[in-house]
N, C-alpha and C positions, 0 to 999 in steps of 0.2 A: 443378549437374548434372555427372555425372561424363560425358566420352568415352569411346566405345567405339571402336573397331578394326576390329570386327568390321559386315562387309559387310551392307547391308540384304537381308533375306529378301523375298521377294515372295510372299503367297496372295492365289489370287481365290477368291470365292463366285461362284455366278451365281443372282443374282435372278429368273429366269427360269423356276429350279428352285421358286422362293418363293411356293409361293398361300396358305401359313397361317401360323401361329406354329410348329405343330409342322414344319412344311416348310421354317423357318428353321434351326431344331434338326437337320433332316437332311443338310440342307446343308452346316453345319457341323461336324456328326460326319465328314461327306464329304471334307471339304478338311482342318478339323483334326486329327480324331482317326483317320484310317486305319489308322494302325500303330501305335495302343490295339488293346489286347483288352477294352476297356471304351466307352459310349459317353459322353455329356454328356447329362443333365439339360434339358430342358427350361424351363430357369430361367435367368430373369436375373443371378443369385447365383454359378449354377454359369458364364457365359459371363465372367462378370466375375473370376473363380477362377480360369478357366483361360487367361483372358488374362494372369494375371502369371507366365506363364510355365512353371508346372509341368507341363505336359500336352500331348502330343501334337507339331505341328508349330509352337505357339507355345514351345514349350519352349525352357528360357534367356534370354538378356538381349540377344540382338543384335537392332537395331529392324529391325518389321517394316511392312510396308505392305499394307494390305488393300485388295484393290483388288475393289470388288464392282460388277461387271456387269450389267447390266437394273436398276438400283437403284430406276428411278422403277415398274418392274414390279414388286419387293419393296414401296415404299412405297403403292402404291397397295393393296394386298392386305394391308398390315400396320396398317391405317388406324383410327380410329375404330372404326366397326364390330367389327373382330375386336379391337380393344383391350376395347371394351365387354363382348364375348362371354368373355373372357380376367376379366377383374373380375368379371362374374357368375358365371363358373362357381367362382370364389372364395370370392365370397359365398356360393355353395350349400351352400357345407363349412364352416360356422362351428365345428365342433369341429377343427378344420387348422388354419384364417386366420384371422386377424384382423379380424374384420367390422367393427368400427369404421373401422379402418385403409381397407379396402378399399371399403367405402361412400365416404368422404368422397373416397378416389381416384375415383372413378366418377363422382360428382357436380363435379366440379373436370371431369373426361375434357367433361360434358357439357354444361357452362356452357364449354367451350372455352380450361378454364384447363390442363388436361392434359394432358400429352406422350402421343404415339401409342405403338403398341408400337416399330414402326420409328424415330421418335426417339429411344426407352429406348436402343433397341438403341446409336444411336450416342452417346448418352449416356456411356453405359459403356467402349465404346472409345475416344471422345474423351477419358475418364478414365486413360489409359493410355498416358504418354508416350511410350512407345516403339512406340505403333503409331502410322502413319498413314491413314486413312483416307480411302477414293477411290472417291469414287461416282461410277460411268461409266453 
């Protein structure tokens, strides 16, 4: 791994703003993408996109640390449930989704072998060397 020079960044979220999925997505347009004229995606694809750097206030390569606030407030509101409701509404659009895909996700969610949405979420940044993650 290469070193950088460059000072660590610091963004919070606050989870307290967090009662849904899509109120994760605002939050995150909120902190990240202010000084877009564009916003992000509601997708995991698209957070996982914009964490390598292109976009917004994660942009470039100097490590950053995400420090999110009320986080057991995000996880509890990010839970099963709204995971479930998030996979069904999936499965509603089989000409969109993949409804194999997304069935067998759902049934894994509900045998308890399935990450929450709030897990995904730090899934995806834990995928991302150069952030830290800091759940206060």
């Amino acid at each position: 791994m290469t070193q950088t020079n460059s000072p660590e960044h610091t963004l919070t979220i606050d989870g307290a703003r967090i009662d849904s999925i899509a109120g994760f997505y605002a939050e995150i347009n909120r902190v990240f993408m202010a000084q877009e004229d564009w916003q992000l995606g509601a997708s995991l694809d698209a957070l996982n996109d914009m964490l390598y750097g292109g976009y917004g206030a994660a942009q470039g390569n100097a490590p950053v640390r995400l420090r999110w606030l009320n986080a057991e407030h995000s996880r509890s509101r990010l839970d099963v449930a709204a995971t479930r409701a998030h996979y069904l509404d999936k499965l509603a659009r089989p000409d969109t989704f993949n409804h194999k895909h997304w069935l067998g996700t759902l049934h894994a969610l509900e045998a308890g072998h399935g990450p929450t949405y709030f897990e995904q979420i730090c899934q995806v940044i834990a995928s991302h060397p150069r952030f830290t993650l800091e759940l206060a």
